[in-house]
TITIKOL-288871 format. One line per 8 residues: their letters; for each residue x, y, z of C-alpha. Coordinates in Angstrom, 3 decimals, padded with zeros to 6 digits, always signed. Layout:
<nodes>
A> X/Y/Z  ... .
</nodes>
This chain:
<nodes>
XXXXXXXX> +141.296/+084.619/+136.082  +140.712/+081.714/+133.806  +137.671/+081.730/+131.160  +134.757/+079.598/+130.955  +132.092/+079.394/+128.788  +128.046/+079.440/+129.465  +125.434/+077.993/+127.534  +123.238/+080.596/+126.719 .
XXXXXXXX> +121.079/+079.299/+123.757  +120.928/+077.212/+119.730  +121.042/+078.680/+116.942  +117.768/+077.936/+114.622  +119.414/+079.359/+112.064  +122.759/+080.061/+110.814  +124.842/+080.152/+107.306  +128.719/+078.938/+107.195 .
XXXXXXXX> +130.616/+081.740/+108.430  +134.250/+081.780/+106.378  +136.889/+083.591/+106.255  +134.881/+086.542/+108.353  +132.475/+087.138/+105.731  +128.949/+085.144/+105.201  +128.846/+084.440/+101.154  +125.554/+085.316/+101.158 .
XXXXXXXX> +125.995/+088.464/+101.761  +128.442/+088.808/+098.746  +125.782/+090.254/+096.437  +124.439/+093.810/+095.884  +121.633/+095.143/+093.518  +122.703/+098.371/+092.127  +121.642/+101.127/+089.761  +123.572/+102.265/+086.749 .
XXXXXXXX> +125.926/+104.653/+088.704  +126.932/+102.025/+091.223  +124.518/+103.325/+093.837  +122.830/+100.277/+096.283  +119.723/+099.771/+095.986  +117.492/+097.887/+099.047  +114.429/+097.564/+099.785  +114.615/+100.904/+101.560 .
XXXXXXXX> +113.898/+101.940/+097.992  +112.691/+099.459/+096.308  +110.343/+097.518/+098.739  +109.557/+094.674/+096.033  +113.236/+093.129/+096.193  +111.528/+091.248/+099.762  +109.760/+088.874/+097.106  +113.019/+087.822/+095.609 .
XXXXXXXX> +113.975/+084.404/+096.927  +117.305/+083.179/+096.064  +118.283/+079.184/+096.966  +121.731/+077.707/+096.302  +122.334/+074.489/+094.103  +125.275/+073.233/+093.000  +127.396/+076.395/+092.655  +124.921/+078.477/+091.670 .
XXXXXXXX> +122.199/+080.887/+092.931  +118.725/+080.103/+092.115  +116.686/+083.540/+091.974  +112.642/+083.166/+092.093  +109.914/+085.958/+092.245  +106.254/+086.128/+091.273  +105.176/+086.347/+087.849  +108.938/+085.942/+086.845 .
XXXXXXXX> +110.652/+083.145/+085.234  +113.627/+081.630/+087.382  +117.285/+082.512/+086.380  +120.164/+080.363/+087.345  +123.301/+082.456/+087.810  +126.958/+080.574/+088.796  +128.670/+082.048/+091.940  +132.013/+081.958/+089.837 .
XXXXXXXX> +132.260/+084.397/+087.478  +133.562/+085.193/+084.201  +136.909/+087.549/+084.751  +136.505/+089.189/+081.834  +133.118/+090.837/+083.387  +133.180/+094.312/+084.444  +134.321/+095.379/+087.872  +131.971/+098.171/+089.533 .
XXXXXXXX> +133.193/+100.902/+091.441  +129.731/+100.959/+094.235  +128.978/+102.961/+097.234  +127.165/+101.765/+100.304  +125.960/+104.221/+102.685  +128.935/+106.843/+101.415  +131.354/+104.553/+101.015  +133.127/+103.301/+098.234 .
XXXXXXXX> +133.649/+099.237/+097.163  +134.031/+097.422/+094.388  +131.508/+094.153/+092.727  +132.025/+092.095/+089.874  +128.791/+092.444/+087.343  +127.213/+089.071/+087.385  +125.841/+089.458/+083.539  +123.316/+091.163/+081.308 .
XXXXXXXX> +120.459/+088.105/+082.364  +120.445/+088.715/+085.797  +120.174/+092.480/+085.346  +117.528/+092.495/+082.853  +115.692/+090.059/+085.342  +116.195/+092.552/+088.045  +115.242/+095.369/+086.089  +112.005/+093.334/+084.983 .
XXXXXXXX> +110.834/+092.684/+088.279  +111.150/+095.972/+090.097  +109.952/+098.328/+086.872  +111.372/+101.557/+088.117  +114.910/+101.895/+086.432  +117.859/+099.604/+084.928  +119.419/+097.621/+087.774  +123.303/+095.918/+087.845 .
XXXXXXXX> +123.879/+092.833/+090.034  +127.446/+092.665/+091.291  +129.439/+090.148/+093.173  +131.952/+090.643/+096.104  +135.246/+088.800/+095.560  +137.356/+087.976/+098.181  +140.250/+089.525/+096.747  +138.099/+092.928/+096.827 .
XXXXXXXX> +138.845/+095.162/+100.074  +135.750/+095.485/+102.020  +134.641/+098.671/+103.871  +136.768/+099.620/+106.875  +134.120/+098.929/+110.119  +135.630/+102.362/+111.505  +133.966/+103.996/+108.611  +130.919/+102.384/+109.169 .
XXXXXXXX> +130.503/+102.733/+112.896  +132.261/+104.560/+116.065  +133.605/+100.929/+117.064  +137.107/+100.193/+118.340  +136.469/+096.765/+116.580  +138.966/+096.646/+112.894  +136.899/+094.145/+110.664  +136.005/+094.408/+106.868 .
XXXXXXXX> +132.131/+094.467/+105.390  +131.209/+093.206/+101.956  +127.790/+094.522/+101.879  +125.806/+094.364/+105.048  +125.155/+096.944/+106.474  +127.420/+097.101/+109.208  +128.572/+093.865/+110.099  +128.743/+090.679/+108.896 .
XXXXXXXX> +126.637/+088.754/+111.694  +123.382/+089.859/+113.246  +122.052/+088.010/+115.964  +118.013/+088.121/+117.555  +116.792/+085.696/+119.559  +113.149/+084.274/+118.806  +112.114/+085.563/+122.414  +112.546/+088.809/+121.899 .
XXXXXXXX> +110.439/+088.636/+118.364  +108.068/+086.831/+120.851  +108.077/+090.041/+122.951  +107.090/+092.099/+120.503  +104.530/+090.088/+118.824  +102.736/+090.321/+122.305  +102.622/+094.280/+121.840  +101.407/+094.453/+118.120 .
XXXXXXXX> +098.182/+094.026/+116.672  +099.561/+092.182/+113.311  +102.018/+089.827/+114.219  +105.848/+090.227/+112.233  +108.075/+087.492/+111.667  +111.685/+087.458/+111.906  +112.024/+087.788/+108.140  +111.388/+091.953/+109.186 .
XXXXXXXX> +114.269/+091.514/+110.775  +116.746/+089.623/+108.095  +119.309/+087.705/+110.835  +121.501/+085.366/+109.875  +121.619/+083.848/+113.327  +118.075/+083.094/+115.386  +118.749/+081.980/+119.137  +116.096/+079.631/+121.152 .
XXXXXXXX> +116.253/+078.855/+124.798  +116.993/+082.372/+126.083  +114.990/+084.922/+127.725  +113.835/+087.870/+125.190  +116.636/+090.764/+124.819  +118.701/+088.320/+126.370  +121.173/+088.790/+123.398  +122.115/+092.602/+124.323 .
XXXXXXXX> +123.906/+091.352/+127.260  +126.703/+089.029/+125.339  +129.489/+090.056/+124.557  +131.888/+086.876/+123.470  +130.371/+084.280/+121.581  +131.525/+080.591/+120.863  +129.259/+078.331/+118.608  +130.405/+075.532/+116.919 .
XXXXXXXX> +133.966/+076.158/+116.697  +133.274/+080.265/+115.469  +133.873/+082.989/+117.949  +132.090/+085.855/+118.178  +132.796/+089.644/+119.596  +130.231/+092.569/+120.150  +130.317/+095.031/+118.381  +126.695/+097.110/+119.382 .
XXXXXXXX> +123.085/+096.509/+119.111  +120.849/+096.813/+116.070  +119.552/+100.357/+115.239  +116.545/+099.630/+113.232  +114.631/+101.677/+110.132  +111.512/+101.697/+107.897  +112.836/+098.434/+106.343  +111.516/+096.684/+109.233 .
XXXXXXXX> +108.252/+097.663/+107.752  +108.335/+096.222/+104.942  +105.703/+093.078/+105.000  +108.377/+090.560/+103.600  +104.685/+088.455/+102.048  +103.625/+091.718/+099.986  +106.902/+093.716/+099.535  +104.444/+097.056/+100.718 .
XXXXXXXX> +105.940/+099.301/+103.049  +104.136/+100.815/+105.578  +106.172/+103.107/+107.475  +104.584/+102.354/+110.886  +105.003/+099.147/+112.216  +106.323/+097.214/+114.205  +108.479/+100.704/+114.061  +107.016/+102.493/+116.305 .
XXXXXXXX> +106.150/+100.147/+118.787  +109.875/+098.967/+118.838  +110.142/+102.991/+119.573  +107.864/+103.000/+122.541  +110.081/+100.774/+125.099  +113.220/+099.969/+122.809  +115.282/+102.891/+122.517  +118.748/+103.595/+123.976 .
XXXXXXXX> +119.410/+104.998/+127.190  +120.336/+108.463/+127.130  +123.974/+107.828/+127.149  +124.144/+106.135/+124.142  +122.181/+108.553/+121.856  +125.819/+109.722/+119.695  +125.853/+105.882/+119.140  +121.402/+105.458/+118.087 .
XXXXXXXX> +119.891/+108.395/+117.897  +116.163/+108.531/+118.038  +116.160/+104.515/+116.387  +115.052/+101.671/+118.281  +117.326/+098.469/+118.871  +116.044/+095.447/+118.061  +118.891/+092.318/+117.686  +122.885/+092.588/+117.907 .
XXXXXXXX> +126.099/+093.052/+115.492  +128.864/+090.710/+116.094  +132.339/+090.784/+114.528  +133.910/+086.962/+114.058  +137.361/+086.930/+115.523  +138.039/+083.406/+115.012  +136.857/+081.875/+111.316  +134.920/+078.171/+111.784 .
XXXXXXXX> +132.103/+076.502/+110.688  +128.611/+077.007/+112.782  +125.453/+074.933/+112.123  +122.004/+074.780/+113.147  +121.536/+073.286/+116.593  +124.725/+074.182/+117.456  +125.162/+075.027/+120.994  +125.399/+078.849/+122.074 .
XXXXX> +128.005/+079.369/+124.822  +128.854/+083.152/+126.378  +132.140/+083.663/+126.823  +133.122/+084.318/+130.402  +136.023/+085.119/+132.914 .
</nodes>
C-alpha cells in the first residue's frame, strides 16, 4: 500500500523545530531547591513576554524594567539539578540579573532561571506518559509540540460567556482551514519538510484559567465548559481521567524547518 499525503490545514503559527526540541521551550523558572515553578503557582509569570533579538532573549513585564539575557551562556555558571512533575533534569543558571528580575516581579519567594543545553538528557517520554512513543522533553510538559486548530477555539468561544484566546491554551502550532477537533483525528503529520507522530490529546488543568491579560486565575473557566462535552470516552479514562482534552501532543520523528503558512498534509496509506 503506498502513502500519500492530504492537505488538512496552515499553520498560523509555528517556531523552528530542531533537532526534536523547540528552543523556546529550553527555559524553566525555578525556586531555590530546583522545584518548577508555572503559572499553576504563580499565575503572574502569563505577563512575562519574552522576544528574541540577536542571540538573546528580551524579557518584558509591567512595572518592570526590561533585561536582556544571551541564549549562550557562561560555562562557568552553575548547573541545577530540577524536577518537573517528579522527575529529575538538569538547567544551566542563566545569572543573578535575571533571577533577581524574576524574583522582583512575582514577590512570593527567590526564583532561579535555568537553561536546557542540548548536551543535557531530557526526560524519558515513558516517564512522562503511558506512550509507546521513545522521545526526550526539555521542559514542556509532555511533549515538545502541541497542536489546536483555531476552529476548535472557535467552538468553544460559541459556548462561553467571556470569550478565551488561544494564549489559554499556549500551542506552538495553530491550524486554519480545518473543521474544529479536526486535529484529534491525525495521526502523521508533514509540514514543511518536519514530520510529525501522535502521541495523545491534550489533558487540560486550571492553567487554562488563567486570563493570560491579568495573570488572575479563576479556577472555572473555560474549564468547566471544556468538561461538559470534552472529556474522554470511557475507555480512555487510565490515559485522562476526569480532565478535558482540548488540542494534541505530537512527537517529531523527522527534524526540519516549519514556517508559518506552511502547508499541513496528513499522512496517509
Amino acid at each position: 500500500m503506498t502513502a500519500g499525503l492530504e492537505r488538512v490545514g496552515n499553520t498560523q503559527q509555528s517556531p523552528i523545530v530542531c533537532a526534536c526540541w523547540l528552543p523556546c521551550r529550553f527555559w524553566l523558572v525555578i525556586k531555590e531547591d530546583g522545584h518548577m515553578v508555572t503559572a499553576r503557582q504563580e499565575p503572574q509569570l502569563v505577563l512575562v513576554s519574552i522576544t528574541f533579538e540577536n542571540d538573546c532573549l528580551i524579557f518584558k513585564a509591567p512595572d518592570m524594567d526590561q533585561v536582556v539575557l544571551p541564549t549562550k551562556l557562561p560555562s562557568s555558571n552553575k548547573i541545577h539539578d530540577c524536577r518537573i512533575f517528579g522527575i529529575d533534569i538538569q538547567g544551566r543558571d542563566c545569572g543573578d540579573e535575571i533571577a533577581q528580575w524574576f524574583t522582583k516581579f512575582l514577590k512570593t519567594e527567590a526564583f532561579r532561571l535555568v537553561q536546557f543545553e542540548t548536551n543535557m538528557k531530557g526526560r524519558v517520554s515513558k516517564k512522562i506518559l503511558p506512550t509507546n512513543e521513545n522521545y526526550q522533553v526539555a521542559y514542556p510538559d509532555a511533549s515538545p509540540v502541541h497542536i489546536l486548530s483555531d476552529a476548535s477555539l472557535a467552538d468553544l468561544n460559541t459556548r462561553l460567556k467571556k470569550k478565551v484566546t488561544m494564549e489559554n491554551f499556549r500551542p506552538n502550532i495553530v491550524v486554519t482551514g480545518c473543521g474544529a477537533f479536526e486535529e484529534d483525528t491525525w495521526d502523521e503529520l508533514v509540514i514543511g519538510d518536519v514530520e510529525l507522530k501522535k502521541v495523545q490529546c491534550c489533558s487540560r488543568c486550571i492553567m487554562t484559567t488563567v486570563d493570560p491579560d491579568t495573570g488572575i486565575i479563576d479556577r472555572k473557566e473555560p474549564l468547566e465548559t471544556l468538561k461538559s462535552y470534552r472529556l474522554c470516552d470511557p475507555s480512555e479514562r487510565h490515559l485522562y481521567k476526569s480532565s478535558p482534552l482540548f488540542g494534541v501532543y505530537y512527537s517529531v520523528t523527522k527534524v526540519g524547518n516549519l514556517q508559518v503558512g506552511d502547508p499541513v498534509y496528513r499522512l496517509v496509506e
